[in-house]
DODRENFI-398897 format. One record per residue (C-alpha): residue number from 1; x, y, z. Coordinates in steps of 0.05 Angstrom, whole numbers, plus 32768, in hexadecimal, padded with zeros to 4 digits. Example, Ala and Ser with C-alpha at 12.3 -4.5 7.8 and 13.67 -1.06 7.14 Angstrom:
<1 <80F6 7FA6 809C>> <2 <8111 7FEB 808F>> 
END
This chain:
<1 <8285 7713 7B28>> <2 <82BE 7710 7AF1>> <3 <82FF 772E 7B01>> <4 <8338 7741 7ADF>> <5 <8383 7741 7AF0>> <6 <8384 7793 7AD8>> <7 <834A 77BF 7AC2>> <8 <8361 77FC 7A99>> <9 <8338 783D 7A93>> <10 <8340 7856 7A55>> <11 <834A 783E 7A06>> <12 <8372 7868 79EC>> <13 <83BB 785A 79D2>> <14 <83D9 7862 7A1B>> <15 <83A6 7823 7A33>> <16 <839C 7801 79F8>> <17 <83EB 77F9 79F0>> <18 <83EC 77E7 7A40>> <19 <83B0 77B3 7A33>> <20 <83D7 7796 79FE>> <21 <8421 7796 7A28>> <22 <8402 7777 7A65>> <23 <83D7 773F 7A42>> <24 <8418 772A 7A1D>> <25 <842E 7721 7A65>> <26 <83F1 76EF 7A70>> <27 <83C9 7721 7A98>> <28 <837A 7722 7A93>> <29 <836C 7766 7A7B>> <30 <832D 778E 7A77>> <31 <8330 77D9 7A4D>> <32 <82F0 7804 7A67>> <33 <82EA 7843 7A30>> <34 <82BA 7877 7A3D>> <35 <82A8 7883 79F5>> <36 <82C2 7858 79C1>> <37 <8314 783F 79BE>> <38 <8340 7862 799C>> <39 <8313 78A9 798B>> <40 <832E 78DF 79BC>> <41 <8372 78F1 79BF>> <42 <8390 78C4 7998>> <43 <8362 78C7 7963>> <44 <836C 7911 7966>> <45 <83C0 790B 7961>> <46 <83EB 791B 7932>> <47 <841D 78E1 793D>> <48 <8461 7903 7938>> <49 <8496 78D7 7965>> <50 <84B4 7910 7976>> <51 <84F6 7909 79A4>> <52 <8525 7931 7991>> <53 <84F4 796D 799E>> <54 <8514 79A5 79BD>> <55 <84D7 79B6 79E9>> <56 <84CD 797A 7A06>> <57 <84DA 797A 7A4F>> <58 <8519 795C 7A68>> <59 <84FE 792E 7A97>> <60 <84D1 7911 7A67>> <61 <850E 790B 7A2F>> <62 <852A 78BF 7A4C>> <63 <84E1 78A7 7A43>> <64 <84E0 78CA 79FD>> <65 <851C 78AF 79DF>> <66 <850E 7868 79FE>> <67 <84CC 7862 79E3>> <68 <84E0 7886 799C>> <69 <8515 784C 7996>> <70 <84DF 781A 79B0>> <71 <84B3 782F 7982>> <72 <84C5 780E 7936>> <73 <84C9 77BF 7951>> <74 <848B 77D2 7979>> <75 <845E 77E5 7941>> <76 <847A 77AA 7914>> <77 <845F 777C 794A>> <78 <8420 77A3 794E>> <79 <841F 77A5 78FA>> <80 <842E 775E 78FB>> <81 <83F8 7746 7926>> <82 <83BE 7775 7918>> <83 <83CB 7770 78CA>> <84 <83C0 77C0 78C6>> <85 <83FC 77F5 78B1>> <86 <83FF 782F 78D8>> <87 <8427 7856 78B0>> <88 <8461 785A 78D3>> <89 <8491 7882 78B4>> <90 <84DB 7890 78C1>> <91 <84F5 78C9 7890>> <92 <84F8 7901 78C3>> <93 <84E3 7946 78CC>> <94 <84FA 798D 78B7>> <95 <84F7 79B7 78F7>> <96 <84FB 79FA 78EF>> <97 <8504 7A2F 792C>> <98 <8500 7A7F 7914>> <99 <8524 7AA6 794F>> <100 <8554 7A7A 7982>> <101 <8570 7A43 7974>> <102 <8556 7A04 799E>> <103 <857D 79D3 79C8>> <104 <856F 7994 79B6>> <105 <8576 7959 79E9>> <106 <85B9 793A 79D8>> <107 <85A0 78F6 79EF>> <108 <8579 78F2 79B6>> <109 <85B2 7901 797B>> <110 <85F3 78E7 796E>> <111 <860F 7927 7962>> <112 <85EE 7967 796F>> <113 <85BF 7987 7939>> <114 <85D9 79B6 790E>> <115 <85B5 79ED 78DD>> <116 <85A3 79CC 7895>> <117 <85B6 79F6 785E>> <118 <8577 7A1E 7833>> <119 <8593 79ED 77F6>> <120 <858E 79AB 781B>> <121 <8550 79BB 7839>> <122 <8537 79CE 77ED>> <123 <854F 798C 77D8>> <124 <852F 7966 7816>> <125 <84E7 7982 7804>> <126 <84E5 79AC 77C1>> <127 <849E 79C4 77D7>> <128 <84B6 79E9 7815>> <129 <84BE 7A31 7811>> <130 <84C4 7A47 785E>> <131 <8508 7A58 786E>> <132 <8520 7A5E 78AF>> <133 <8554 7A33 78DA>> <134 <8547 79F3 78CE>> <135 <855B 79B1 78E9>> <136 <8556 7966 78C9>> <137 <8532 793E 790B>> <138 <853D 78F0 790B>> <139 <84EC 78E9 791C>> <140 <84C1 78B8 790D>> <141 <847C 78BE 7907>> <142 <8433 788D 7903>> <143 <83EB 789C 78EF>> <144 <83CC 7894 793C>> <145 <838A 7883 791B>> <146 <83A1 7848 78F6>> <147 <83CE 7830 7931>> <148 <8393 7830 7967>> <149 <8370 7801 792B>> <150 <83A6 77D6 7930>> <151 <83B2 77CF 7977>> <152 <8364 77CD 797A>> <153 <8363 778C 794B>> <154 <83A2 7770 7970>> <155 <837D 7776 79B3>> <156 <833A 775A 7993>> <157 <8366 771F 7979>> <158 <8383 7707 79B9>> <159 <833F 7710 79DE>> <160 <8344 7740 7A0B>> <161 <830B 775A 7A27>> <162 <82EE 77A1 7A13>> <163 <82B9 77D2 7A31>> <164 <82A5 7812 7A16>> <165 <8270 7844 7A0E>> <166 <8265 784A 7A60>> <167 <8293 7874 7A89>> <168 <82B5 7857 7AD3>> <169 <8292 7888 7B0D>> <170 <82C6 786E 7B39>> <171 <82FE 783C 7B53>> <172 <82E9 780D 7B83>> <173 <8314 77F5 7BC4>> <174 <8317 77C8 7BFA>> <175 <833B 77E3 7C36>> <176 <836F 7808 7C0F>> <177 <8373 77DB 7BD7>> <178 <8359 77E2 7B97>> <179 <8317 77A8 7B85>> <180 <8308 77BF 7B3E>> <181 <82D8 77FD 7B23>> <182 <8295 7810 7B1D>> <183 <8275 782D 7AE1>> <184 <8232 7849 7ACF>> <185 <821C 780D 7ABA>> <186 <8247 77D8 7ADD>> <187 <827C 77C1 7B0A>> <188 <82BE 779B 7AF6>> <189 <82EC 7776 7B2B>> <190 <8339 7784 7B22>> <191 <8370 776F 7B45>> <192 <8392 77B1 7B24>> <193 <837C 77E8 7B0B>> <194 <8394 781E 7AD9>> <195 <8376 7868 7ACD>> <196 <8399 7876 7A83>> <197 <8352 78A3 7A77>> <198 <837D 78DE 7A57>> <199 <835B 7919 7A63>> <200 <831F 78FB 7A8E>> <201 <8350 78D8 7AB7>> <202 <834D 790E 7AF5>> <203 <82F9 790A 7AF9>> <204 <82F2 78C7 7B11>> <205 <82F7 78BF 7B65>> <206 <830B 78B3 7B98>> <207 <8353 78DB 7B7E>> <208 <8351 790D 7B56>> <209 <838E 7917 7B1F>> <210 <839C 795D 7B0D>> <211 <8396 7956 7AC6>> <212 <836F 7980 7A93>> <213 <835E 797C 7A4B>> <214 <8383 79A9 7A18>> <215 <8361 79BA 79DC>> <216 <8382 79AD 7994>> <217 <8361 79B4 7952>> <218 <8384 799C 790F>> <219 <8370 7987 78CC>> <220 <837F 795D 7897>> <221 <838A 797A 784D>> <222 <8384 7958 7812>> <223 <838D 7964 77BF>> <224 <8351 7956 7791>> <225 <834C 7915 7773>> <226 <8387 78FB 77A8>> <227 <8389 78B0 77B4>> <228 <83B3 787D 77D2>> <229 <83BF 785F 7786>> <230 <83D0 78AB 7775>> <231 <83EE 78D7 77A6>> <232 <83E8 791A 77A1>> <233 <8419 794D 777D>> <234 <8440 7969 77BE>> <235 <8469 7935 77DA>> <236 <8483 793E 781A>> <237 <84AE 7907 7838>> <238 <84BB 792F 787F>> <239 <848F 794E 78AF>> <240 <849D 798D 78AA>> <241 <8495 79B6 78EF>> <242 <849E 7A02 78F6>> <243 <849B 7A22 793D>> <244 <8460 7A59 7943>> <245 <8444 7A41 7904>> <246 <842C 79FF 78FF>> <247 <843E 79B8 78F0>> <248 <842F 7991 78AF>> <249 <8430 7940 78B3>> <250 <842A 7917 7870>> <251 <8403 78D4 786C>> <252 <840F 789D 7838>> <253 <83C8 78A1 7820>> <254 <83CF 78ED 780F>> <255 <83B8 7916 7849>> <256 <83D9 794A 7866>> <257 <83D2 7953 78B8>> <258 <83D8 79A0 78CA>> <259 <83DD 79AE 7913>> <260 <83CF 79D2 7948>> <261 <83B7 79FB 797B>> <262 <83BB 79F6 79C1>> <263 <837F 7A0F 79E8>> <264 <836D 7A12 7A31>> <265 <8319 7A0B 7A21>> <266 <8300 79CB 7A58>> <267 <82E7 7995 7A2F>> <268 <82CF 79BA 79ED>> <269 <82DA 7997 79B6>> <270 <82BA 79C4 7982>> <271 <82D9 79DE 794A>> <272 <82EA 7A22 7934>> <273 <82EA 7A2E 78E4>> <274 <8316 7A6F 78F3>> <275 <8345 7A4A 7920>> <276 <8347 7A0F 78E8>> <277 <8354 7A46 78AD>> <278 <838A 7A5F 78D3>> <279 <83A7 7A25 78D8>> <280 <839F 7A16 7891>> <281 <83C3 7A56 7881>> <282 <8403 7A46 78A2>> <283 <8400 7A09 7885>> <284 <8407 7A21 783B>> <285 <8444 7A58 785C>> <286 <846C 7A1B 785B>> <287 <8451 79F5 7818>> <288 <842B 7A26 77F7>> <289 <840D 79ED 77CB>> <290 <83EC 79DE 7804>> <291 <83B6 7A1E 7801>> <292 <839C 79FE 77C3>> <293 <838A 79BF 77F0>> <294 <8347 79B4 780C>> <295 <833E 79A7 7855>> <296 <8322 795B 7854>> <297 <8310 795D 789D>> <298 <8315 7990 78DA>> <299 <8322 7972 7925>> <300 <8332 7980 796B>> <301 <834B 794C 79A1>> <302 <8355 7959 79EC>> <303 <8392 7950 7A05>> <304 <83A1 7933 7A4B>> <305 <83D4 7967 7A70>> <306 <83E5 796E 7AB6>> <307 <83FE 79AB 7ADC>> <308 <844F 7999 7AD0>> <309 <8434 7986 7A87>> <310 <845B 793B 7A9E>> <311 <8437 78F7 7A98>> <312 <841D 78D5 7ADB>> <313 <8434 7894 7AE8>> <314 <8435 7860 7B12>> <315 <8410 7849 7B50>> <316 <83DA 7879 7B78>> <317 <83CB 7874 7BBC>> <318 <839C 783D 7BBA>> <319 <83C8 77FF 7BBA>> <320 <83B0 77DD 7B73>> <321 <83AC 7822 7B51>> <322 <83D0 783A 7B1E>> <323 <83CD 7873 7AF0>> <324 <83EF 787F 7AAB>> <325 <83D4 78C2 7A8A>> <326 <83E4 7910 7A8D>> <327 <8411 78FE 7A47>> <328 <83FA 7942 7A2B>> <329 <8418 7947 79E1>> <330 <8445 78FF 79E8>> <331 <8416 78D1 79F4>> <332 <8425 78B1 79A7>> <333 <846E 78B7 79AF>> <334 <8468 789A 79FD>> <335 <843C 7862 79F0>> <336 <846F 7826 79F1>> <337 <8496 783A 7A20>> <338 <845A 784E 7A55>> <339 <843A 780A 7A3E>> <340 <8485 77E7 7A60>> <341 <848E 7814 7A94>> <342 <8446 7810 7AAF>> <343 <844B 77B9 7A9F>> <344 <8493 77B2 7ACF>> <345 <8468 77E3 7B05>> <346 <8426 77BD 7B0E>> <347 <8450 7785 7B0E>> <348 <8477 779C 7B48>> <349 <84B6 77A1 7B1F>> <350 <84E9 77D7 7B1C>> <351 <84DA 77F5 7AE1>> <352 <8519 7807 7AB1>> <353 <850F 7851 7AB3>> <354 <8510 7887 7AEE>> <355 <84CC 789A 7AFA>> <356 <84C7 78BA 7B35>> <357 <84C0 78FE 7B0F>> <358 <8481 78E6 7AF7>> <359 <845B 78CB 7B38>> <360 <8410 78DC 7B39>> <361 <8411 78ED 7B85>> <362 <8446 792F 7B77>> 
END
């Protein structure tokens, strides 16, 4: 039977960038996906590289703010390689907070935030007529759909080897050492394995992760006759991000990414044209341009959360098995540096950052 130096469970962003990481260390990598790569949570994301955010939790904020720095020479190799832009964009978002004022992680600014005046934030974004306190956010930000394409093409390029469309049933073991998986269809040897399955991640035995989906639905909004070759008539260079309300994200092509709601409801993924109008709503509170848009497309993706709403990572267990999922809302922003962290750990290297906070057996 063929075997692999790792197999990893899961193509989303969180595997796909592992696949990628560990076959540029010369491993022999195999990516199982249950549906197709790339079209669940990540698909689903808004993209927002968002480190400096206030509610992140503090243990998570080292692995935030190394992977947000991480992150612009990662996606140029990516870019470079796959041939595809993922929009990655570095002007920065308008955060805007309406009762207290947040503390922001300090690691992540040179000097702490400070208030932006109602002028400058008229002159940062003319169209913007919320008013509240506002803060200017050093954030990047990438269209997740376009990046998964490219790390999809990259992967494709350098051969490695790609399942999908048949879900693992369970880990196999020798002893108490990991052999490979099993799937409804198949089984695939593995000196490693890696469970990055997101929100599926806790439904495949012999252990069982306590993670859960968390329902968000979004949308995109767009201006008649808007194309690439002519923009539409609201610019916005920032995201623009308004606690209670909503969050507006602008792509190159002329889309406009409203988000989102989060909702405790299993695995539904369906829609709710209420929920979505609401959303659309809030939207044009902050640009009120925006209610003359027409909703392009309507979503919902399920996010992979844990009780402690932190990431599991590291090894299980089972000696030869890993997990890297639970990455709830960051699993865009956390991608490179989970992709490093995870590499230096199944190599049996001490990784560069702490993560004992994050250890699946807690």
């Amino acid at each position: 039977m063929k075997t692999w130096d790792t197999v990893i469970i899961g193509g989303g962003i969180i595997g796909l960038s592992l696949a990628l990481k560990l076959d540029q260390q010369g491993q022999k990598v195999l990516v199982i996906e249950r549906t197709q790569p790339g079209r669940e949570a990540s698909y689903a994301a808004a993209g927002m590289i968002a480190h400096c955010d206030p509610h992140t939790p503090s243990e998570l904020q080292p692995l935030a703010i190394a992977s947000a720095k991480a992150y612009p020479a990662w996606i140029h190799e990516i870019e470079e390689e796959s041939g595809i832009k993922a929009d990655f964009r570095r002007e920065g978002v308008l955060a805007f907070f309406e009762s207290e004022l947040p503390r922001f992680p300090a690691a992540a600014f040179n000097s702490t935030p400070e208030p932006i005046s109602e002028e400058h934030i008229r002159e940062l974004e003319p169209a913007l007529a919320y008013r509240a306190n506002g803060f200017f956010l050093p954030e990047n930000w990438v269209d997740p759909r376009l990046l998964v394409e490219a790390l999809l093409k990259t992967l494709k390029h350098r051969e490695v080897d790609m399942v999908h469309g048949s879900p693992v049933v369970a880990i196999q073991s020798s002893g108490h050492r990991v052999s490979g998986v099993r799937t409804e269809r198949s089984g695939y040897g593995a000196r490693n394995v890696v469970n990055c399955a997101g929100a599926w991640s806790g439904q495949i035995p012999p252990l069982h992760f306590r993670t859960r989906p968390v329902k968000g639905q979004m949308l995109s909004l767009v201006f008649p006759h808007t194309t690439p070759a002519q923009p539409s008539h609201i610019q916005l260079r920032h995201v623009i991000r308004a606690d209670g309300l909503c969050y507006i994200v602008p792509r190159s092509d002329g889309r406009f990414i409203v988000g989102s709601t989060l909702e405790e409801a299993g695995f539904s993924k369906q829609v709710d044209p209420e929920v979505i109008q609401r959303l659309h709503q809030s939207a044009a509170l902050l640009i009120p341009q925006l209610g003359e848009a027409r909703i392009l497309e309507a979503w919902t993706g399920l996010r992979p959360a844990t009780p402690d709403n932190l990431p599991l990572l590291g090894e299980t267990s089972i000696t030869g098995y890993f997990v890297a999922t639970g990455h709830y809302r960051d699993g865009i922003m956390l991608a490179p540096i989970t992709a490093h962290l995870m590499a230096q750990v199944i190599e049996g290297k001490t990784p560069d950052l702490d993560m004992a906070r994050f250890v699946p057996g807690r």
